[in-house]
Structure formats: C-alpha cells, structure tokens
N, C-alpha and C positions, 0 to 999 in steps of 0.2 A: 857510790862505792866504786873508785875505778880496778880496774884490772878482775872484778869480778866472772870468773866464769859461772856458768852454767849449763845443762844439756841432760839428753835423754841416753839412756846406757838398757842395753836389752843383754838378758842372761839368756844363752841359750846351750842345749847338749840334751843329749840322750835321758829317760829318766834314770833315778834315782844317782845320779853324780853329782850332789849335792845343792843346786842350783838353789831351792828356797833355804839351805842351812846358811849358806853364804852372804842371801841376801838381809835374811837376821840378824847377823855377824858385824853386815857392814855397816847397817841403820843400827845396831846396839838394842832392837827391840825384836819381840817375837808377831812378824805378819803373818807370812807365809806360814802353813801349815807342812809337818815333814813327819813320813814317815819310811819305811824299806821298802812301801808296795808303788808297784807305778799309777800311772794316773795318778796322783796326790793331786799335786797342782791342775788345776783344770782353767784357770781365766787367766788372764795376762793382769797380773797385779803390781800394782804401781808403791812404790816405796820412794822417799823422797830423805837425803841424805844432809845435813845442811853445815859448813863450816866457815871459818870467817875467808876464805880463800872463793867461797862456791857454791856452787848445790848441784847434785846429781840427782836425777830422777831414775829408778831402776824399773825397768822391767821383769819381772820374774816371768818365764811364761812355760807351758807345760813343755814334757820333755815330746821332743821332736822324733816320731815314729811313725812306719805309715801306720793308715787309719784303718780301724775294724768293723767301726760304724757311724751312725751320723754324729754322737759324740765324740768318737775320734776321728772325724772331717772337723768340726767345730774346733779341739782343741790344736788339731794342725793348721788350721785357718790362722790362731790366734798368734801360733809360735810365730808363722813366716812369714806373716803380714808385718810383724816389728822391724826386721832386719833392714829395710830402707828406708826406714822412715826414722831411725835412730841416729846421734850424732857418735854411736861408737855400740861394737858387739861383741860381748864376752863371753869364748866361747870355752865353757868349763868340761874337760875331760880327765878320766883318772890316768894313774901313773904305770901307765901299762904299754908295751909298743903292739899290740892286737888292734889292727883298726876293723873291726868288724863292719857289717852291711847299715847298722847302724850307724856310725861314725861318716862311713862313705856316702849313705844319702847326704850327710849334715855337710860334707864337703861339697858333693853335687852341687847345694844346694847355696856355697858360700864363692860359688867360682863368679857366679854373677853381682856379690853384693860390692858396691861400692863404699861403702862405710868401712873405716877402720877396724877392724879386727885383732883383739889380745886372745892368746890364748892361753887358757889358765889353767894350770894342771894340778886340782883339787885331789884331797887326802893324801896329801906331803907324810901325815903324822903316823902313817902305817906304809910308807914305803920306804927302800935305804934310797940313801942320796944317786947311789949309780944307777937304781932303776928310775928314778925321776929322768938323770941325764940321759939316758935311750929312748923314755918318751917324747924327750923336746926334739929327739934327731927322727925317730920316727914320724913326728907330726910334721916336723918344721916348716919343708917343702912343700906340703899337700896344697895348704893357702898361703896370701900373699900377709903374713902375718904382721903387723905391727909393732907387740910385744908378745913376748914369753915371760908370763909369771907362775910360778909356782908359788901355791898356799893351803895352807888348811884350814878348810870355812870350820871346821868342829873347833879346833883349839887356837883358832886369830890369828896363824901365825902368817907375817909378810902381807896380810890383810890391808894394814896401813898403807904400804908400799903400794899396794895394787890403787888404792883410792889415792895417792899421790899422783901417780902416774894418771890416772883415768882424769883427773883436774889438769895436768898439759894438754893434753889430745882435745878439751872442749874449748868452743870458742867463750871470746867474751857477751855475756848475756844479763838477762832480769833475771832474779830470785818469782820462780816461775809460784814458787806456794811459801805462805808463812814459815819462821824458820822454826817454831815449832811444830809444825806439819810432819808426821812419818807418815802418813799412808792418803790415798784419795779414797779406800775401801772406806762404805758405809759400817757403821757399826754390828748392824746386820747380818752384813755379810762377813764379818771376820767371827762372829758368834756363831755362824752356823756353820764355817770352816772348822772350828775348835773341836764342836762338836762329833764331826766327818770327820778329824784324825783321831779324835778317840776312837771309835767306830773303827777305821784304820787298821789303830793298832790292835784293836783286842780283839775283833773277829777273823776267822780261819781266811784261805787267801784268795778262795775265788767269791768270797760277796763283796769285799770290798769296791769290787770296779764298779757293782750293779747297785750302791745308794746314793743317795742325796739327801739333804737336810734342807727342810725348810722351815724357816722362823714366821711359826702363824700369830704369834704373839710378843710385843715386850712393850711391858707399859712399867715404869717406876710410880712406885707408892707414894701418895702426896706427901711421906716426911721427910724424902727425900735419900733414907737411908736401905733401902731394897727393892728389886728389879723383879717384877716375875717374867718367866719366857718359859713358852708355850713352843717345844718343836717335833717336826715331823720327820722321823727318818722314812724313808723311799728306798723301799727294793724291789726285785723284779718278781720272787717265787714266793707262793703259799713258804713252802719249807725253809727260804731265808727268814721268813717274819718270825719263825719261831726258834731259829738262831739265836736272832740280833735279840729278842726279850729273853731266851736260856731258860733255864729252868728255876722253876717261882719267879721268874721278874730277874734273875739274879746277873746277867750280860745286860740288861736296859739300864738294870739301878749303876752298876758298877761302871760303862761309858758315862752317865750323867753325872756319877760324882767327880768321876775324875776331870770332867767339861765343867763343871760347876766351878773347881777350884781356879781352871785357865782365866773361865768367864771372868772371875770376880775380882782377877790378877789386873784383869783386860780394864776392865771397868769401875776399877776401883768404889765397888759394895757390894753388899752382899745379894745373894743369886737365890730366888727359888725355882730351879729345872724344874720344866715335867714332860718329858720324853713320850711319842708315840710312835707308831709301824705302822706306815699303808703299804699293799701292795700295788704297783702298778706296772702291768707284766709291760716287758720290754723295753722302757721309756727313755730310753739310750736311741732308740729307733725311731722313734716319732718327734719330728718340728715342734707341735704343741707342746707337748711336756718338755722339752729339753726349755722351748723361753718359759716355759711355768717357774723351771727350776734353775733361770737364770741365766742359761747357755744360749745369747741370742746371737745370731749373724750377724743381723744386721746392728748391734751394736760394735761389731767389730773396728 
C-alpha cells in the first residue's frame, strides 16, 4: 500500500477535559471508560484507529496532576512517559483563557517535548465562538504548537478534520495491528473498566478514587451463548463496603445491572454478573496491591 501512513498519537491534559470521550469518538467505539470524577482513566490505553489513508494508534493516558500517592506516581509515570516516545501529542484543553497551576505544570512539562504538538480545544458545543477565539490567543504562545484545532469530542464535531490533519504529521509506515483491531486492552480488562465507571458514576464522590475491580472469573458456557463473571470491587474503609452494597443489596445490584447491560454490548452475549466487596485498607499505598490490581511500573 504505498503512501500509507501510520504512527502513535498520545492524548494528554488535565482530568476530566474529555480525553477518553474523544478517544471514543474518534475509534467510533466505546474503550475508554468516562465519567465527571478524576481519576477515571488510570492505564495508558491503546486505541487503534484504522482507514484506507492509515492507522493511528491512540494513547489515552490518565489526566496529568501531581501525585497524592503511589497510585498517583503510577498514573503520572504512565501520562509522561508517552510524550517522547510518540510520533505526535494531543494536547486537549477546555475553551477557557484561565491557565491555571494545572495547565502550567502540562506546559512545564511540554517545553522539553520534542514531538509535534496540536492543541485541541475540547467542548466547542457549550462555548460561543469568541470564547473559543480567546482561548487559542491565550494558549497559543505558551508551546511551540503545531496545530490549533477546536472540537467537540461529546457531539463529533471538526473530529474528522482533526484525524485528517493527525494523518499529514505521520510518517509513512506498516499498519502496526489488523484493520479490525480497536483496542490492544485484553477483554478483561475493559470488563472490569465498565464495571469501575458504573461504580463511578453512582457512588457519592470521595470513594470513587479508593476502588478497583477485579475480574476473578469469566468463563463462557459450553453453548456458547452466556458468559458468567465473577467480580471484585476493592475499597479502602469498613464504611465504604457498606456504601458501594447500600441498603438490601440495592447500590451492588443497581452498578451490576447497569455493567451488565455494557458487558454484554461489549461482548456481544449475554452476561451473568455477580458482584463482591473486599476491603483492603489503603491499597492505593502499597506496591503489592497496586500490581495485584494491575497498576504495575515496571510494565510501563
């Protein structure tokens, strides 16, 4: 295939500025898990984009903050380890001219990158057009930018345009994974993501940062037409375990169905969830459990 390109592209920005709604957006499928609390994204996940022009590889990777503990060392390792080793960095901000301490680290931190730089001024579709134009004048300067695009990962719009653009900037290459290929995430692990934004979204706002889901079981039925999975959620406090189950059962049942219905979107069959609680105080803090629960360094 001549004149094919191909290359690695890393999303980076603050959280919740919509970095995984984008990257959904742009593959046309749901990976990445999204919800308004921070921490969502925790691994640097791989999305693979595929057209007759190309293939882009995406990085999603969590949002860029300093860190509170050794899971937020972990998930800052994951972000700023991308930015050099990628053939282009997209760096998604909202339409605002406030560069806060936030924004300033990400520049700090983009003064030494060598790789191309777009920067992309996400939720177009809830600002007016002359607050977009103040944001491009307020950022413009700060890095040695490439492009300026404005889009709205929520409602697709100029999406195309940005994936137009992101195919000039790479060189010519191999179609790195099959062109049916959207994600390198084991099936696993995007099941027990699904789960963790249900979770997310329907508990109050400070347990969310303290669980984790782990998939102790999924084995399909020999007729081929139903999945069972067995999963663990992970918090830190006696008192979150009896949150996240509520009262009668009725927060574990209510996360499970509505993870149930993802799953089975995901996986095309049907799903029998059956949801558990352990506690295990702190494990945000400890080596051991963060690689139990999949957060390992040295896979970085």
């Amino acid at each position: 295939m001549s004149n094919f390109k191909s290359g690695f592209v890393t999303i980076i920005g603050r959280p919740n500025v919509g970095k995984s709604t984008l990257m959904n957006r742009l593959i046309g499928q749901k990976i990445a898990i999204t919800s308004s609390k921070a921490q969502t994204t925790r691994n640097r996940i791989q999305t693979v984009y595929t057209c007759e022009e190309g293939q882009i590889v995406f990085l999603d990777t969590p949002g860029i903050n300093k860190a509170k503990n050794k899971l937020g060392d972990y998930m800052l390792m994951a972000a700023e380890r991308t930015l050099n080793e990628v053939d282009l960095v997209l760096w998604l901000v909202e339409p605002t001219t406030f560069i806060g301490g936030g924004e300033q680290y990400i520049i700090d931190k983009l003064q030494n990158v060598k790789t191309p730089i777009f920067l992309v001024i996400n939720k177009t579709d809830i600002a007016k057009e002359e607050d977009i134009l103040k944001a491009i004048v307020a950022y413009k300067d700060k890095v040695d930018f490439a492009e300026v695009i404005p889009v709205s990962a929520l409602e697709g719009t100029n999406t195309q345009d940005l994936i137009d653009t992101i195919l000039k900037y790479l060189p010519e290459g191999p179609m790195y994974y099959d062109e049916d290929t959207v994600t390198d995430q084991p099936e696993r692990q995007i099941v027990a993501e699904l789960i963790r934004e249900k979770a997310l979204r329907l508990l109050s706002q400070e347990i969310p940062h303290g669980i984790a889901v782990v998939i102790d079981r999924m084995k399909i039925r020999p007729k081929g037409d139903l999945v069972d999975i067995e999963a663990t959620i992970i918090c830190e406090r006696d008192s979150h375990k009896g949150i996240i189950i509520g009262k009668k059962g009725a927060m574990i049942k209510e996360i499970g169905s509505t993870a149930r219905q993802e799953i089975e979107n995901l996986l095309d069959m049907r799903v029998n969830l059956k949801l558990w609680v352990k506690v295990k105080k702190d494990w945000r803090d400890s080596d051991l459990l963060l690689k139990n629960y999949g957060y390992n360094k040295k896979e970085l």
